[in-house]
BAVEX-667384 format. One line per 8 residues: their letters; for each residue x, y, z of C-alpha. Coordinates in Angstrom, 2 decimals, always signed. Layout:
N
a	X:Y:Z  ...
END
This chain:
451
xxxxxxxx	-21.04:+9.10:+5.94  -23.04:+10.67:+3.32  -25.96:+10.19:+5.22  -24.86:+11.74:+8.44  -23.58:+14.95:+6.28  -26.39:+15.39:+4.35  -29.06:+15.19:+7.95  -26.63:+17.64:+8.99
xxxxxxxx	-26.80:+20.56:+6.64  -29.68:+23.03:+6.30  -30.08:+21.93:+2.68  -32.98:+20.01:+2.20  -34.74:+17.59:-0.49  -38.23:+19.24:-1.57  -40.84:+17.74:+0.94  -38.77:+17.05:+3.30
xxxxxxxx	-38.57:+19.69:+5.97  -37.11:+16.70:+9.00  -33.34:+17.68:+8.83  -34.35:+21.26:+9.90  -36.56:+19.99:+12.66  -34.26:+17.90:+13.88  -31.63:+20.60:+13.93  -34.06:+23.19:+15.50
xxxxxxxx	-35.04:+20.49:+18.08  -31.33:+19.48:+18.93  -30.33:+23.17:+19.54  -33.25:+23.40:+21.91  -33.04:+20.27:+23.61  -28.98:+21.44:+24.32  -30.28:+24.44:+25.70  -33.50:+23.21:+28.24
xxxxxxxx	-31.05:+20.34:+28.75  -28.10:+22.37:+31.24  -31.23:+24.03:+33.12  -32.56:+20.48:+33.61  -29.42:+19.32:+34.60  -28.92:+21.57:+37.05  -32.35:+20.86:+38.89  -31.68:+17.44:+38.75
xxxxxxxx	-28.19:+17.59:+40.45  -30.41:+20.14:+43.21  -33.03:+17.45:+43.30  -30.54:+14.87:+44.04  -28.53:+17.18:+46.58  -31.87:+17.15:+48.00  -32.55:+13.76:+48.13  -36.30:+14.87:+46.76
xxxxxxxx	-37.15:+16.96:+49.85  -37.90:+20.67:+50.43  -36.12:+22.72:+52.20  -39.01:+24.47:+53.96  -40.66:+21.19:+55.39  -38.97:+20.38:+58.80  -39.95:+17.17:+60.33  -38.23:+13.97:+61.59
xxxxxxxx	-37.05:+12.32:+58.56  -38.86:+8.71:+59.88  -42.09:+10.71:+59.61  -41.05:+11.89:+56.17  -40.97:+8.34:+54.99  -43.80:+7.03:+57.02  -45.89:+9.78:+55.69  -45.15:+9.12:+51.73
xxxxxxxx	-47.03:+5.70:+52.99  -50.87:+5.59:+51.85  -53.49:+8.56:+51.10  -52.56:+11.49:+48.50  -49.12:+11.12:+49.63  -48.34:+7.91:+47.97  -49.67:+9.07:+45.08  -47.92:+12.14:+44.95
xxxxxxxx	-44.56:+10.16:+45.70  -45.70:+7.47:+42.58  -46.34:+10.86:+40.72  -43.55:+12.43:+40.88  -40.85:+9.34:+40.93  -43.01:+8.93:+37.39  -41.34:+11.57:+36.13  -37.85:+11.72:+37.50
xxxxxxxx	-37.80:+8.77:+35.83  -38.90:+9.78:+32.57  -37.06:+12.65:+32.58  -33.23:+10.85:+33.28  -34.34:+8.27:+30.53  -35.06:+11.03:+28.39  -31.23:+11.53:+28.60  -30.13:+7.98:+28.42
xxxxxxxx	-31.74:+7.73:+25.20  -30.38:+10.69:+23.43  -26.94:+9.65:+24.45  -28.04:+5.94:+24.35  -24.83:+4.60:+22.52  -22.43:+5.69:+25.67  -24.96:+4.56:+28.00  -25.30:+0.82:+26.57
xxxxxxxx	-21.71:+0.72:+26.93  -21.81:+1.94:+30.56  -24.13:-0.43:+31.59  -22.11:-3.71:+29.75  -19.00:-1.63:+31.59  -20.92:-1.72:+34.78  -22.60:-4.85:+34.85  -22.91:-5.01:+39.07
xxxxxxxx	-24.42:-1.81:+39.02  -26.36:-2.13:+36.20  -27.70:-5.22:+38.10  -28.80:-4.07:+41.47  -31.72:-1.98:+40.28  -32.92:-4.75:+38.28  -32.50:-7.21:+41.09  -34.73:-5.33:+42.99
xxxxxxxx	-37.19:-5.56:+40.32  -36.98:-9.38:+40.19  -37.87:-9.38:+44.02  -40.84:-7.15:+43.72  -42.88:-10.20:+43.87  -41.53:-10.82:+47.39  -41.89:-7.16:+48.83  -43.79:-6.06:+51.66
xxxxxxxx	-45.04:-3.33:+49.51  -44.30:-4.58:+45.76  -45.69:-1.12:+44.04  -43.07:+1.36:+45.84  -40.18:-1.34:+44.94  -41.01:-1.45:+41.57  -41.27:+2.54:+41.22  -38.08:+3.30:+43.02
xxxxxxxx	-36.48:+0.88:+41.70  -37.44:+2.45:+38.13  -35.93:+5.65:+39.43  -32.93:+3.97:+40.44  -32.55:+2.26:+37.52  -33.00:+5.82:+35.49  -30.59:+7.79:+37.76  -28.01:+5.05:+37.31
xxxxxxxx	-28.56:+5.46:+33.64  -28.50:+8.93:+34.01  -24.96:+8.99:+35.54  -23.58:+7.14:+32.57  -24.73:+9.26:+30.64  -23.00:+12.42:+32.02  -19.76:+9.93:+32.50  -20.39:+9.81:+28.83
xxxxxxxx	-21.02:+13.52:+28.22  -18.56:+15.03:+30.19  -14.95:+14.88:+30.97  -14.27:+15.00:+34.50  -13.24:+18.83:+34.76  -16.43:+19.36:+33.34  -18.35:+17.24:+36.37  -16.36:+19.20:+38.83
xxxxxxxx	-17.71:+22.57:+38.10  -21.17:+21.27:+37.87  -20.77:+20.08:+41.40  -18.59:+23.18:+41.56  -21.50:+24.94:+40.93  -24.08:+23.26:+42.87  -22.26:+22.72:+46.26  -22.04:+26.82:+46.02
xxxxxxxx	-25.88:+26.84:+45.55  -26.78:+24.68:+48.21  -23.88:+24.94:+50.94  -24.04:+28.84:+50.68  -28.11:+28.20:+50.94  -27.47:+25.83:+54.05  -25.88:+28.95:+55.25  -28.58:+30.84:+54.70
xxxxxxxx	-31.27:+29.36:+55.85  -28.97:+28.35:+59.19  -28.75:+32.35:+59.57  -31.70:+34.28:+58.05  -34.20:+31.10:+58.48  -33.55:+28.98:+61.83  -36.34:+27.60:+61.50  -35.89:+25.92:+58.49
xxxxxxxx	-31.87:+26.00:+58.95  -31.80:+24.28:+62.39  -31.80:+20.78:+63.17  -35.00:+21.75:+65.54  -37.00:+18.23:+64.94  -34.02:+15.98:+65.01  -33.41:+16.90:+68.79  -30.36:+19.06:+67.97
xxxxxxxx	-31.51:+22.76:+68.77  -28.04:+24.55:+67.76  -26.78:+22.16:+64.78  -27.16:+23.35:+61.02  -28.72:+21.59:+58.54  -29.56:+24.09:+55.78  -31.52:+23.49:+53.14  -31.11:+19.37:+53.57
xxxxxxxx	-32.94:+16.97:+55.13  -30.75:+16.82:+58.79  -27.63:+17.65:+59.93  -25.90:+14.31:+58.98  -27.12:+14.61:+55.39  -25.66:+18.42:+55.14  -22.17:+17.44:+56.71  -22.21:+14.80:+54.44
xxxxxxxx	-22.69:+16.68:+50.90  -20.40:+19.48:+52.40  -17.39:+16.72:+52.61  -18.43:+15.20:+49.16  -18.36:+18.74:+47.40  -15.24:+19.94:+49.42  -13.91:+16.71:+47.29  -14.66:+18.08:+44.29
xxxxxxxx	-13.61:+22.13:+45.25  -10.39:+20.60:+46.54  -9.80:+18.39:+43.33  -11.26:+20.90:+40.70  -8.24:+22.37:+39.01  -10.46:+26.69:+37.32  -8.96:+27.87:+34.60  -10.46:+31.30:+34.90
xxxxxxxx	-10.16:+33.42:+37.59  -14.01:+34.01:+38.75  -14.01:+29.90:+39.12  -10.69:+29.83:+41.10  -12.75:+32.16:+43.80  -15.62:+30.39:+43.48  -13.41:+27.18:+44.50  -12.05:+29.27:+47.25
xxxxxxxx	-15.44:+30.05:+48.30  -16.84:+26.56:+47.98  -13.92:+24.74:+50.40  -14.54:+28.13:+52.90  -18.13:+27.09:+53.04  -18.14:+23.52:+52.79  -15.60:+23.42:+55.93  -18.42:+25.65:+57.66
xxxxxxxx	-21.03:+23.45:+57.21  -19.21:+20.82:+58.26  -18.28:+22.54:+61.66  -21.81:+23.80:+62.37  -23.96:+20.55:+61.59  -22.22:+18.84:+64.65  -22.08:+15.65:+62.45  -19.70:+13.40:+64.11
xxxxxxxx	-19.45:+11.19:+61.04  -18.54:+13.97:+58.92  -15.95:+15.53:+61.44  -14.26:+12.09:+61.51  -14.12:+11.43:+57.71  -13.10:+14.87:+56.71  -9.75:+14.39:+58.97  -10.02:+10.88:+56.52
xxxxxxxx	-9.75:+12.58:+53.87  -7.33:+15.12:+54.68  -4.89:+12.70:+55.75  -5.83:+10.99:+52.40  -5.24:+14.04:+49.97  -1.97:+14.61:+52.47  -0.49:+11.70:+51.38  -1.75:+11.36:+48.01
xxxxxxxx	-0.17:+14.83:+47.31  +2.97:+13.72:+48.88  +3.69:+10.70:+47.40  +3.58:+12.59:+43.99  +7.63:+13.26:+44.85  +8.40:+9.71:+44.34  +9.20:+7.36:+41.43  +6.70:+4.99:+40.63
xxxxxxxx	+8.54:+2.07:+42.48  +8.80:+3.82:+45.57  +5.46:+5.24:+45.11  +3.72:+1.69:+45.37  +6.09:+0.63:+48.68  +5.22:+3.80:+50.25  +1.42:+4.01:+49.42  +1.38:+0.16:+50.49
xxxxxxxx	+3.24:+0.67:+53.57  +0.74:+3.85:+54.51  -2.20:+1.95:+54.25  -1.17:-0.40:+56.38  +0.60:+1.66:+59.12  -2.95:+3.70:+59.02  -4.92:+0.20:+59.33  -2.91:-1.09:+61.99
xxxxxxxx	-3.00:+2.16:+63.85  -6.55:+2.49:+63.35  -7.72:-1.04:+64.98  -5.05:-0.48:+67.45  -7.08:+2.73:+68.49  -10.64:+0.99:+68.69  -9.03:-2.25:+70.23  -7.48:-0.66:+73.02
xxxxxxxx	-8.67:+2.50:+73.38  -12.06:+2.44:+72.50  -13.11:+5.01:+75.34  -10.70:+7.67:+73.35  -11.98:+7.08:+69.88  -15.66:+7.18:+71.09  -15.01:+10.20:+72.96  -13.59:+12.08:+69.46
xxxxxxxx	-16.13:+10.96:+67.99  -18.71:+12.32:+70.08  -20.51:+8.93:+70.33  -21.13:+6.89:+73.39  -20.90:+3.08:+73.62  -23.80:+2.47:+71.87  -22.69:+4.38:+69.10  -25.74:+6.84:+70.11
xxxxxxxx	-27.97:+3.81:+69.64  -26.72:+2.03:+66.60  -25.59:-1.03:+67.91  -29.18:-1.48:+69.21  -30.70:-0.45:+66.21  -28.13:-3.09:+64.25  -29.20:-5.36:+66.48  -33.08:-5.53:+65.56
xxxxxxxx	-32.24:-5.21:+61.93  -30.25:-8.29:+62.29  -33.30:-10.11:+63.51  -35.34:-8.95:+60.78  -32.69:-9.92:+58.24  -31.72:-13.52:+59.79  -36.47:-13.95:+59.38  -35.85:-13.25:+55.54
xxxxxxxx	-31.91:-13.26:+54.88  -32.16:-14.79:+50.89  -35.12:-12.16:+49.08  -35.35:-9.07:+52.09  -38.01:-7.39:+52.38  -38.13:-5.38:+48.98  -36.14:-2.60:+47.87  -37.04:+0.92:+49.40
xxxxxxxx	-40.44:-1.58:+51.32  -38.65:-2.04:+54.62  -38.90:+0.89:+56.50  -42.97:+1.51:+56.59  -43.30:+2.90:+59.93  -45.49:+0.65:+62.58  -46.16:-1.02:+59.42  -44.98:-4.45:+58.31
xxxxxxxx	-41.74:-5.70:+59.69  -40.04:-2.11:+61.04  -42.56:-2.12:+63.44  -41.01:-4.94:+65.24  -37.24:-2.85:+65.02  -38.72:+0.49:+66.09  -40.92:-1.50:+69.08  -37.38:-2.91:+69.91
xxxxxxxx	-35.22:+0.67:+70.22  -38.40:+3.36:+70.81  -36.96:+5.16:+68.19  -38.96:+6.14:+64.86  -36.61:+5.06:+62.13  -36.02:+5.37:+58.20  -33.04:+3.41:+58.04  -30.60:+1.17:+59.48
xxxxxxxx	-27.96:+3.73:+60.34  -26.04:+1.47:+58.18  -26.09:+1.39:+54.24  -24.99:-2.13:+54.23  -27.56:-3.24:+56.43  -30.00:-1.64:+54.45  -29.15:-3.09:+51.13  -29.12:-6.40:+53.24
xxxxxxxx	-32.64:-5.74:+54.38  -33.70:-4.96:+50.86  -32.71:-6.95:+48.56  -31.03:-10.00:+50.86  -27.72:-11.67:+50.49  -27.42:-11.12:+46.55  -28.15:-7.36:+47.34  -25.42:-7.35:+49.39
xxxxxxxx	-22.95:-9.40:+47.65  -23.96:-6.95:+44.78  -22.28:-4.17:+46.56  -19.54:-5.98:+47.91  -18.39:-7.07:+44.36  -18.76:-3.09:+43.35  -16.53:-2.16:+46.07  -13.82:-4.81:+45.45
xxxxxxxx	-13.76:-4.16:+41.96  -13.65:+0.01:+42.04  -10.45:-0.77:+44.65  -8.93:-2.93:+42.68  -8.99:-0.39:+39.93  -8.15:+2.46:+41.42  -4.86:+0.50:+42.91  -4.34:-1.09:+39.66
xxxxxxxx	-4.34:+2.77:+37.83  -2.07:+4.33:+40.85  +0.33:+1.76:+41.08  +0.95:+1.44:+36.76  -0.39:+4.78:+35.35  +2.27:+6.98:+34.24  -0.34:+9.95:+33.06  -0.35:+12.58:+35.68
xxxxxxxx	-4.17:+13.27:+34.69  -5.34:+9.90:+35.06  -3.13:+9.69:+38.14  -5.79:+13.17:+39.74  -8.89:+11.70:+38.36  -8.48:+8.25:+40.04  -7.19:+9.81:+43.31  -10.71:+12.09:+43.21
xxxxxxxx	-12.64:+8.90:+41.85  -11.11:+6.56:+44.62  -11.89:+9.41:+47.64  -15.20:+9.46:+46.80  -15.23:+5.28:+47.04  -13.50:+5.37:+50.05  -15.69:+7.96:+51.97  -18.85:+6.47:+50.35
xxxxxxxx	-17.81:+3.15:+51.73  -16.83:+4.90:+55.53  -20.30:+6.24:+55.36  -22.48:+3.91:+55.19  -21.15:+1.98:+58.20  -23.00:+4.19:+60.13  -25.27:+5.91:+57.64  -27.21:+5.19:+55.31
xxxxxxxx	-27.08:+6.15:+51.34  -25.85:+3.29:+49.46  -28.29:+2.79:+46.19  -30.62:+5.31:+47.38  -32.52:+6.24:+44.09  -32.34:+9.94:+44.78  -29.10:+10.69:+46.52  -26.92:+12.89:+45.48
xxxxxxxx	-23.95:+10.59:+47.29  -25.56:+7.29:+45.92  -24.88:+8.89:+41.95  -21.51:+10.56:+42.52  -20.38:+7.12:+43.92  -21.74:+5.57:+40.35  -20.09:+8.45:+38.84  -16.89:+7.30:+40.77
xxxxxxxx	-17.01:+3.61:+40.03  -17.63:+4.55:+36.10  -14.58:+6.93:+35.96  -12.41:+4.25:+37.53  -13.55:+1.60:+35.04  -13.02:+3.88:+32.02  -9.40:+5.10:+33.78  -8.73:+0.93:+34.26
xxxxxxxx	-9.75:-0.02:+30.92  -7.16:+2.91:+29.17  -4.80:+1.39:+31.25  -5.55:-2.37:+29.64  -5.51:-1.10:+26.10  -2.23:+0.65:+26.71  -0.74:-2.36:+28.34  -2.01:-4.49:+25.20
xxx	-0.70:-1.78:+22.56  +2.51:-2.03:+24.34  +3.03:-5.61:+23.62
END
């Protein structure tokens, strides 16, 4: 104690002049660190593109492949990842505990690691990886950092930069703001990568508008403005996925918010027997009326080509179904083993229009077991929390924490984000699983403390 007060003060020993410095360099590393912040959440939103190149995304990836490109790519995931585990380490006591916390999670990136050996292109596994592994890091240490108001504006504050930019650019800039290459002349995209990937931030940051609770009044019209413009977006990308998972979630927050009115022991019978109905209902639909559901969905039979696509990744998986093909070394173009999936559908591809598949792909069965295990247990605590937590604050943190699980997990059954090392969607779902775990873990001490 007398240690920490006397690094503290301004008073100094003669020779010494290191508490000062470290004072002068923690006030300026507080101050560069909300700027960098804030261009890393845009980087992630993102996903490490500019919003001025418009091409295919398949060509995107292909391109980042050999030549100045790949070095450029090694360059710069270099120092993303230097740059999150400059955080990590300065809040390194909340971030070892994270990661014990988090073991699954903590594993994945390191999994992929371990399988480098084994990857069709062992260098670009073992740098994303690294910038997985950072980003994850990174997360726990905002989880750390921040309370969960606190997350919300940041979000708060970046879905207004980049959905009222998507606007933008869709208006002033067509030819950045259209979805020109992807084959979709009229749809938005804005300053993202393709339609799909700007309905999909738009529905993860009306989340956080919808569940952000201002205290001021210039940051209850900025959450005004941010569902007004997030509910655009979504209406002019054309996304099917994101049409369909933002009625999800309003019927979600519609019953969430209703069964508030109910004691707790009704409040577990009636979220039980909701879940359920909405199940049953729901395979009902696709059993017997599959025509209907694809037709409000926009989608044909083929799911506009995804069964086919699932199809040819299934191959490739059954060829290699223990090790994959090596994190983020899959999809190379005509190169390696995607050239047999893209000679199959005549379609240039980056992913498996499935997030599953791709982690399957990747990192083989243990990848995917891996994610599994992080779904089960982020349900299971999110149900545990909502079902015994009396605290009306941890009760609106979960039901945020779990609607970001729950879309996340609708997602990637037909897209593809899960892991990603620098997607915004990938981190706010580690965000998600770390804010249940902390919300579960209360929830054990209390129980203990009780007894």
């Amino acid at each position: 104690m007398a240690t920490a007060l006397y690094t503290s003060t301004l008073i100094q020993p003669p020779g010494n002049q290191h508490p000062v410095l470290l004072q002068r360099f923690d006030g300026q590393w507080r101050r560069a660190s909300t700027w960098i912040l804030l261009a890393l959440w845009i980087y992630y939103a993102l996903n490490g593109i500019s919003p001025f190149v418009n091409e295919p995304t398949a060509m995107r990836a292909v391109s980042t492949n050999s030549g100045d490109s790949a070095a450029f790519e090694r360059a710069s995931k270099l120092v993303l990842f230097l740059v999150c585990m400059a955080f990590a380490v300065r809040r390194r006591q909340s971030v070892l505990r994270f990661a014990r916390q988090m073991k699954l999670i903590t594993l994945f990136p390191l999994l992929a690691l371990i399988l480098s050996p084994v990857s069709q292109q062992a260098t670009r596994t073992i740098t994303s990886a690294l910038v997985l592994l950072g980003s994850i890091l990174l997360m726990y240490s905002i989880a750390g950092a921040y309370t969960l108001d606190q997350v919300l504006e940041q979000l708060l504050v970046l879905g207004a930069v980049t959905i009222t930019g998507s606007i933008v650019f869709a208006l002033a800039l067509p030819q950045y703001g259209l979805d020109n290459m992807g084959g979709h002349a009229t749809a938005w995209k804005g300053v993202f990568s393709a339609k799909n990937a700007l309905g999909d931030m738009a529905l993860f940051f009306l989340t956080a508008a919808v569940s952000y609770r201002p205290r001021t009044t210039p940051m209850r019209a900025l959450r005004a403005w941010q569902i007004l413009t997030c509910l655009v977006a979504i209406a002019f990308s054309q996304a099917a996925t994101a049409y369909m998972l933002t009625g999800v979630y309003v019927i979600y927050f519609a019953v969430m918010k209703s069964l508030h009115r109910f004691r707790k022991r009704d409040y577990v019978v009636l979220a039980a027997a909701m879940i359920i109905t909405f199940f049953v209902a729901a395979s009902a639909m696709v059993l017997f009326r599959p025509d209907f559901v694809l037709t409000l969905l926009g989608k044909d039979a083929t799911l506009t080509g995804r069964t086919q696509i699932w199809t040819a990744v299934l191959h490739s998986i059954s060829q290699r179904p223990l090790f994959g093909y090596g994190y983020q070394a899959f999809w190379l173009g005509l190169e390696g083993e995607s050239y047999h999936v893209i000679l199959a559908v005549s379609w240039m591809l980056s992913q498996a229009q499935s997030g599953f598949l791709d982690v399957t792909v990747e990192t083989g069965i243990g990848g995917l077991m891996i994610v599994l295990l992080v779904f089960f247990f982020a349900f299971r605590d999110a149900l545990a929390c909502l079902f015994r937590s009396r605290d009306e604050a941890c009760l609106s943190a979960v039901e945020w924490y779990l609607a970001v699980v729950l879309l996340t997990m609708l997602y990637n059954l037909d897209e593809s984000f899960l892991f990603e090392p620098k997607h915004l969607g990938s981190m706010i779902f580690v965000l998600a699983c770390a804010g249940l775990k902390q919300e579960w873990l209360r929830l054990q001490e209390g129980s203990l403390h009780a007894y």
